[in-house]
C-alpha positions as CSV (number, residue, x, y, z in Angstrom):
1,X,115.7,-89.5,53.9
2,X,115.4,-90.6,57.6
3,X,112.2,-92.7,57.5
4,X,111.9,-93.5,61.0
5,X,112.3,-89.9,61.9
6,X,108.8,-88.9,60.1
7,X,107.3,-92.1,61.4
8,X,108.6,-90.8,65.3
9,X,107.9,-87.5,64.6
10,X,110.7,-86.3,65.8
11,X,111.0,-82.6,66.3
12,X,114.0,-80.6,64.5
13,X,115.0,-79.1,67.9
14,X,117.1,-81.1,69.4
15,X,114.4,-82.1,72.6
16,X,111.3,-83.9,72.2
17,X,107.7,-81.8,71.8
18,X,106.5,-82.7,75.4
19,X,109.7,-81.2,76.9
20,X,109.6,-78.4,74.6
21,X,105.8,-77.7,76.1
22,X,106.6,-78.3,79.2
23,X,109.6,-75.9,79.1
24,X,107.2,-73.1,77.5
25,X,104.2,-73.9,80.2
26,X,106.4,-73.2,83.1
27,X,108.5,-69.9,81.0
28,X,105.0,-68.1,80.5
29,X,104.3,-67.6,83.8
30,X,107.9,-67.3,85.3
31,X,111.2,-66.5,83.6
32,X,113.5,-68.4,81.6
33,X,116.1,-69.0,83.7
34,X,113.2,-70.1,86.4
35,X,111.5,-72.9,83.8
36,X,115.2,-73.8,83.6
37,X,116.2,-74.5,87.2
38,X,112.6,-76.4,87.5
39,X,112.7,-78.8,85.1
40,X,116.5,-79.5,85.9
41,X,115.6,-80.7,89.5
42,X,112.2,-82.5,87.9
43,X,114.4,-84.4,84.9
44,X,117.7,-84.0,85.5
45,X,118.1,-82.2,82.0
46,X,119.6,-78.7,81.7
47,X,117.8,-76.9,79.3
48,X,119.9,-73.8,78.6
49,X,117.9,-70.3,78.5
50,X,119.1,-69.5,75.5
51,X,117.7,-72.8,74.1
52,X,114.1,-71.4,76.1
53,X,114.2,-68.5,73.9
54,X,114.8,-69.9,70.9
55,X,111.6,-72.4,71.6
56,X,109.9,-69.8,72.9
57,X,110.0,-67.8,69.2
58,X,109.5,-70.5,67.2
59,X,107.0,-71.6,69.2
60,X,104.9,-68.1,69.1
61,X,105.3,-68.4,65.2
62,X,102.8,-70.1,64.6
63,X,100.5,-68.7,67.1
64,X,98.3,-66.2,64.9
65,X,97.7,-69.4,62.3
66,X,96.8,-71.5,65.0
67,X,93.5,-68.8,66.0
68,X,92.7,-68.2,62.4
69,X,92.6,-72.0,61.9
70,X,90.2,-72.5,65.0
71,X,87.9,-69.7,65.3
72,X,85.3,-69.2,67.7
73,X,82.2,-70.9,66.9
74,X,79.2,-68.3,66.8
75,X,78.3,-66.8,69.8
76,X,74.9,-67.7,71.7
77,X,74.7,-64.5,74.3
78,X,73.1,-61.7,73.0
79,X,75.8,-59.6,73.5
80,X,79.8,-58.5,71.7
81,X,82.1,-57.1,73.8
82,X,85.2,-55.5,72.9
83,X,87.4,-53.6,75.0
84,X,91.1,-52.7,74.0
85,X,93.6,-50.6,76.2
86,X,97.7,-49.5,76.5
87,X,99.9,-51.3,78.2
88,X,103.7,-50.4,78.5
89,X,106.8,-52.8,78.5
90,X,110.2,-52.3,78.9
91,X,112.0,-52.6,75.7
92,X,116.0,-53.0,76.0
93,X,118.3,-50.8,74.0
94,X,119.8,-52.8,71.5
95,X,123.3,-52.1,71.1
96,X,124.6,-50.2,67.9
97,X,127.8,-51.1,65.7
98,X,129.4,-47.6,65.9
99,X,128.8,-47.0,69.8
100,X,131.0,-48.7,72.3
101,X,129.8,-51.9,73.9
102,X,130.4,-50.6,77.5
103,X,127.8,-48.2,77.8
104,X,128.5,-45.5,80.3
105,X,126.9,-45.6,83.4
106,X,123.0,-44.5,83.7
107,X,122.5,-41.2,85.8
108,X,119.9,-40.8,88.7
109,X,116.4,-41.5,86.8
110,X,117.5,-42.7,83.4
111,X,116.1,-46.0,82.2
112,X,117.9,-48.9,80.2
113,X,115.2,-48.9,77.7
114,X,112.6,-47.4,77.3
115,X,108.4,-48.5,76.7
116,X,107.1,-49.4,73.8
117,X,102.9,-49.3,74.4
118,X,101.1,-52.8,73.8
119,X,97.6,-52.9,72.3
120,X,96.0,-55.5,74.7
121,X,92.0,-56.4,73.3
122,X,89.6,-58.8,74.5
123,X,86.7,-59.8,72.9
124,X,84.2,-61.6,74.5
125,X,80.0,-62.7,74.8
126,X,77.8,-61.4,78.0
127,X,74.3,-62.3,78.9
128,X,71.9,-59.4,79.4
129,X,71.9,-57.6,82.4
130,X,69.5,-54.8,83.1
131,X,69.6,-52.2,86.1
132,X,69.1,-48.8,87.1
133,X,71.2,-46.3,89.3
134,X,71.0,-47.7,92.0
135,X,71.9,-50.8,91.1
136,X,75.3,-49.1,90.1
137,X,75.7,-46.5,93.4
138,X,75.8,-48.2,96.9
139,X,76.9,-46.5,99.6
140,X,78.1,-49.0,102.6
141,X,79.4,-48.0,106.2
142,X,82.8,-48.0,107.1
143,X,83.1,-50.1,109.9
144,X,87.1,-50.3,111.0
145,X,88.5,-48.9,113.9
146,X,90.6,-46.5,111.5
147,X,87.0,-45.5,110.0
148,X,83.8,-45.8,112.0
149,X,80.9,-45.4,110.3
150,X,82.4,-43.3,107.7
151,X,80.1,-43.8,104.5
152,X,82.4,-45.4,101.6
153,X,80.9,-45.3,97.7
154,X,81.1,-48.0,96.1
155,X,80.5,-49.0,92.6
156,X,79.3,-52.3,91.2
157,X,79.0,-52.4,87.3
158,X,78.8,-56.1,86.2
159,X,78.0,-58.1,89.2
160,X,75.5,-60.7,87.9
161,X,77.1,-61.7,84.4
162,X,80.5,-63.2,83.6
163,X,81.9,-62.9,80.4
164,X,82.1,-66.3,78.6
165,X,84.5,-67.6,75.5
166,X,86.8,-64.5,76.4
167,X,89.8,-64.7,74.2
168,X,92.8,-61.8,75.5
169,X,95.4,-60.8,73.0
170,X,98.2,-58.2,73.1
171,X,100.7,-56.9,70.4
172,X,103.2,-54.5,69.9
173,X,102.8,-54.3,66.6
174,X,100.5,-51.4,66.3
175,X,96.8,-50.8,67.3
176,X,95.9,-51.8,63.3
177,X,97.5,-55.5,63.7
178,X,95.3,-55.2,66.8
179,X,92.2,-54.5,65.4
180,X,92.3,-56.7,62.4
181,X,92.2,-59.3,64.9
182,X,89.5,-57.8,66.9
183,X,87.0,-57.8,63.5
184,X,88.2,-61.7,62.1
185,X,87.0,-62.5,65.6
186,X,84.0,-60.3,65.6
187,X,83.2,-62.0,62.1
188,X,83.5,-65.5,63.4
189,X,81.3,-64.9,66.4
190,X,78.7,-63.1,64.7
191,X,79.0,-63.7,60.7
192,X,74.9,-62.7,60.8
193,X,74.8,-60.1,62.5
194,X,72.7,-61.5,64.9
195,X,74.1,-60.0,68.3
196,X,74.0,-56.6,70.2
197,X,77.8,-55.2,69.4
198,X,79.5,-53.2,72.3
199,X,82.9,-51.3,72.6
200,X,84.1,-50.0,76.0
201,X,87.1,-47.8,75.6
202,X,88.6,-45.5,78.0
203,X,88.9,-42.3,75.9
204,X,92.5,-42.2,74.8
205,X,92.5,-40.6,71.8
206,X,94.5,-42.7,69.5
207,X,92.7,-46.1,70.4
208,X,89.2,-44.1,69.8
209,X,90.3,-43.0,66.6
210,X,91.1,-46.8,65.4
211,X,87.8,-48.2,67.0
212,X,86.1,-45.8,65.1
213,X,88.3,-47.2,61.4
214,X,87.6,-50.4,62.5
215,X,84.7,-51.3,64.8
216,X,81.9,-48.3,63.6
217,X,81.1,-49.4,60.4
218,X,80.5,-53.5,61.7
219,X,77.7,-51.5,63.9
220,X,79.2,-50.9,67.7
221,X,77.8,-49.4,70.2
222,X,80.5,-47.0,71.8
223,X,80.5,-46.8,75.9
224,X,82.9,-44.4,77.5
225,X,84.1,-46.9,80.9
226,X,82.6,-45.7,83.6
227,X,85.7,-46.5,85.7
228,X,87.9,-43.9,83.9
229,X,84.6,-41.3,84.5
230,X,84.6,-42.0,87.8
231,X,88.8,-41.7,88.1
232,X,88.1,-38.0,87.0
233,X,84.8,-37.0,88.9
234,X,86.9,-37.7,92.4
235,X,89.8,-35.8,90.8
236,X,87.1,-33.0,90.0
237,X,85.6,-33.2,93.4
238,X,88.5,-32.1,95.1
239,X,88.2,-28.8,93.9
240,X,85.1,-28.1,95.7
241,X,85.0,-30.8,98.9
242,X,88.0,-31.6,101.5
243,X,89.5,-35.1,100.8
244,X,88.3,-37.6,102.4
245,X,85.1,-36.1,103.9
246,X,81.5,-37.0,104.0
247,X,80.6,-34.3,101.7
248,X,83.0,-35.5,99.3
249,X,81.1,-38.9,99.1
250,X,78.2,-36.8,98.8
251,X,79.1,-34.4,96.0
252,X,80.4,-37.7,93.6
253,X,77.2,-39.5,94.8
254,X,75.3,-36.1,93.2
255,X,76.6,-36.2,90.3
256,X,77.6,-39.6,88.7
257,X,73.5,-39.8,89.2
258,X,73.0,-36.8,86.9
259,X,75.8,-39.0,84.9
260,X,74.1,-42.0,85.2
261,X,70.5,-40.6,84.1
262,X,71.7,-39.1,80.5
263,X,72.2,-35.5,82.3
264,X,75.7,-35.0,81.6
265,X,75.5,-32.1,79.9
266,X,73.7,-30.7,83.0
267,X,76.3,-32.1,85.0
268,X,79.2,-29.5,82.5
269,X,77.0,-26.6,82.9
270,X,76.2,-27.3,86.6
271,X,80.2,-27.6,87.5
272,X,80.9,-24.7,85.3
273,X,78.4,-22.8,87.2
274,X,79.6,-23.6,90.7
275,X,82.9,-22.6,89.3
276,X,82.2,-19.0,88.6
277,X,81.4,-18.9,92.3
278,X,84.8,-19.6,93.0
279,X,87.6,-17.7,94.1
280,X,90.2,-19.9,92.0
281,X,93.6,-19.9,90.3
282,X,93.7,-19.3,86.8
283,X,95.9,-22.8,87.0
284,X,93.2,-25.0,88.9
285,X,90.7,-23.3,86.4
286,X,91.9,-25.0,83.4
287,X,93.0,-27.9,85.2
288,X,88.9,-28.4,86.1
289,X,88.2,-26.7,82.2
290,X,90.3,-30.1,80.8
291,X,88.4,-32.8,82.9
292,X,85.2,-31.4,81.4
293,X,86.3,-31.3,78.2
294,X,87.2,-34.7,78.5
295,X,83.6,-35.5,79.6
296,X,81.8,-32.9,77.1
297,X,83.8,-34.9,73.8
298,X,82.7,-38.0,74.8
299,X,79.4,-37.1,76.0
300,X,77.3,-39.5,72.7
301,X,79.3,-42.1,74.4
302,X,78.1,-41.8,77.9
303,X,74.3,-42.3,77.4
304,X,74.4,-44.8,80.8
305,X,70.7,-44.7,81.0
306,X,70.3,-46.1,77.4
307,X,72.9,-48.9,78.2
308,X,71.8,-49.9,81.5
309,X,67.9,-49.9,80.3
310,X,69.6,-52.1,77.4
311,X,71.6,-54.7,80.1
312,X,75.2,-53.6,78.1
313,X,78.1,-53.5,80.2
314,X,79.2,-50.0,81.0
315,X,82.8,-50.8,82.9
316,X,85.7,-52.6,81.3
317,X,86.9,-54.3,84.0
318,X,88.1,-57.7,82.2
319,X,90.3,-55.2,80.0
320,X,92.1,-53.9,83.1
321,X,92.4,-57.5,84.2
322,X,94.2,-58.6,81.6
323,X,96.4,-55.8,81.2
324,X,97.1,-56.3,85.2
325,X,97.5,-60.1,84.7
326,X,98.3,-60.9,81.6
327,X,101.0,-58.4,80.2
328,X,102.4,-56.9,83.8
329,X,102.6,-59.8,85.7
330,X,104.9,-61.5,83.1
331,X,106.7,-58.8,81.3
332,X,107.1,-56.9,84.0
333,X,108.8,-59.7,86.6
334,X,112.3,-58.1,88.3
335,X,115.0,-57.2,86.0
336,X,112.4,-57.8,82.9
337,X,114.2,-56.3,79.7
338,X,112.9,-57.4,76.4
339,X,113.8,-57.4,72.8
340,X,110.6,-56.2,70.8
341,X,110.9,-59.7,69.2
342,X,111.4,-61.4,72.3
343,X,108.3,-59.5,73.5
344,X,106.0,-60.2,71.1
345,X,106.7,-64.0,71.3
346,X,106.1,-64.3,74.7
347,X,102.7,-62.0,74.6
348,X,101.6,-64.3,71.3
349,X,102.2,-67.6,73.8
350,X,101.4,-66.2,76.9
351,X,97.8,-65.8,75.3
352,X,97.7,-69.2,74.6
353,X,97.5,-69.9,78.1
354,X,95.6,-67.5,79.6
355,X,92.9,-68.1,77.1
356,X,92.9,-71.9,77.8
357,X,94.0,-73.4,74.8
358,X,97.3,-74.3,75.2
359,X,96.7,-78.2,74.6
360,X,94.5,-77.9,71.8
361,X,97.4,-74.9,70.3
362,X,100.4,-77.7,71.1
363,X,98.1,-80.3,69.3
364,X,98.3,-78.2,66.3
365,X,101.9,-76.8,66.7
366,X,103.6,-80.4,66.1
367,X,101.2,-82.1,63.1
368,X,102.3,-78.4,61.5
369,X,105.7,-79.1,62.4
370,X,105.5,-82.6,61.0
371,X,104.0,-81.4,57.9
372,X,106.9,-78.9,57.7
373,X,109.9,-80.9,58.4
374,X,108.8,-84.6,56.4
375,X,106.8,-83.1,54.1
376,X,109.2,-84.3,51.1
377,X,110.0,-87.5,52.4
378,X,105.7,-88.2,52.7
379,X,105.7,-87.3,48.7
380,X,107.8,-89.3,47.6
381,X,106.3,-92.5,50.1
382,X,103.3,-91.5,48.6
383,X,104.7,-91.2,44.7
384,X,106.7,-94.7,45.0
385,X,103.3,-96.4,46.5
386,X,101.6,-95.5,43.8
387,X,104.5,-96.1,41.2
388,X,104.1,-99.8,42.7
389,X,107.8,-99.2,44.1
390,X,107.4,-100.6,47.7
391,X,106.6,-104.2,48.2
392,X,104.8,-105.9,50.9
């Protein structure tokens, strides 16, 4: 029993909690070895990266309790948002027992290790925000030297509402681990049902199909982004229109509006039509056949006149954000080569921070840890007080 050690609360690392977080706070955003050289010219303390690591796991252990044990209080703005997308990182080979431990050297394009796709989700509350098309569609002038007044489209989606308590979270333990979290926080937001639910996905097929398990029956309202339609309408246009050229601008402006007013099916026939007026390739025929296909199986998800009539968001922009900022900014810094464990830690801690809640998560880190490390020594102060054992 080491009495003063529970009354300190001393941690069973060998450093204390503040230099543990401070190590960690610098780590998430930078590498290891970069938290190390810091906080060696700050303190004068070496902190190997090894030792960084090893924080940084056991840290990220208790990361998942921490958000089940402080939930989001219920949400005020109308609407729930959820938006979940891929994101790749580098996972390193780990070396195998019966293969020598020099490795032979890579040839011309092969990788040391290989992706392994992350489930990156944010869920999140928006105010209403109600527009038409052209709201959406502006068309602005092009007024550089390289440019002159060549018309540029532009599109604005969200302009007027932020999203507010936004909590990001990535995994690489598979798009159900994902979206288990996605429904407890649904169900903490919203235990009544009381707010307008919305899902903005991208169309990969293996994300729709577990939105669908998961998200459908709690009563979502699927949206097909309109960034990913509007990837694939330029890609579509130049089939028909020179790159780059006023009609081109033109010919996307036509028909995102037919989009944008419910006529998509008008918009598949109408392409389809044009098409059979062409002279092309059997090859650039089904390469034109696969984007509308793409459009035509996700047209009940692409009612944009509904949606904007309604005020629901209809791009995912703070999705794309976050897989931008929050998993390739980090895991993807030079000469980034992770362990899958090693991964996952640093996405479970990394979401601490970027969802603002790293004081309040360190907070509950070290009375856990207390609790775990002088949990028998508090029992039996407690069993001799009682017992009469202790005097004054």
């Amino acid at each position: 029993m080491f009495p003063i050690a529970d009354e300190l609360n001393l941690p069973g690392k060998h450093y204390s909690y503040l230099l543990q977080n401070w190590n960690q706070l610098l780590a998430v955003d930078s590498n290891f070895e970069k938290a190390r050289e810091t906080l060696e010219k700050i303190l004068g303390i070496n902190l190997w990266t090894k030792q960084s690591e090893e924080i940084n796991q056991h840290t990220a252990d208790s990361v998942n309790e921490f958000y089940e044990s402080n939930p989001e209080s219920e949400q005020t703005q109308p609407i729930l948002v959820v938006e979940a997308d891929g994101k790749g990182v580098v996972i390193r080979k780990e070396p195998q027992e019966d293969k020598p431990a020099h490795q032979p050297r890579l040839k011309k394009g092969e990788k040391n290790g290989k992706k392994k796709m992350a489930t990156v989700t944010a869920v999140f509350g928006i105010e209403r925000n109600i527009r038409d098309v052209n709201d959406i569609i502006k068309c602005e002038v092009d007024n550089s030297k390289k440019n002159p007044s060549k018309p540029k489209l532009k599109i604005v989606v969200d302009d007027k509402v932020k999203p507010e308590n936004k909590i990001v979270r990535a995994t690489l333990e598979g798009k159900d681990k994902a979206f288990e979290r996605i429904v407890k926080e649904v169900e903490s937001r919203d235990p009544n049902h009381k707010c307008e639910r919305v899902v903005l996905m991208d169309g990969e097929r293996a994300l729709e199909t577990k939105a669908k398990e998961y998200l459908m029956p709690k009563g979502f309202v699927f949206i097909l982004d309109l960034f990913h339609v509007m990837e694939r309408l330029w890609t579509l246009c130049y089939f028909f229109c020179k790159e780059g050229s006023l009609t081109s601008v033109e010919w996307v402006k036509k028909y995102l509006t037919m989009m944008l007013t419910g006529k998509v099916g008008y918009f598949i026939g109408a392409i389809r039509q044009i098409m059979t007026k062409q002279n092309f390739s059997k090859s650039k025929i089904k390469r034109i056949e696969k984007i509308l296909n793409y459009y035509e199986k996700r047209k009940k998800y692409m009612m944009y006149n509904e949606y904007l009539a309604k005020g629901y968001p209809v791009g995912s922009g703070v999705i794309e954000g976050a897989c931008r900022s929050f998993v390739k900014d980090r895991m993807e810094l030079a000469g980034m080569r992770w362990s899958e464990v090693g991964a996952e830690a640093m996405l479970e801690l990394r979401s601490i921070k970027v969802n603002k809640k790293w004081n309040d998560f360190w907070k509950y880190f070290i009375g856990k840890e207390k609790k775990r490390l002088y949990a028998d020594y508090d029992s039996y102060h407690n069993h001799a007080r009682v017992r009469g054992d202790f005097t004054a």
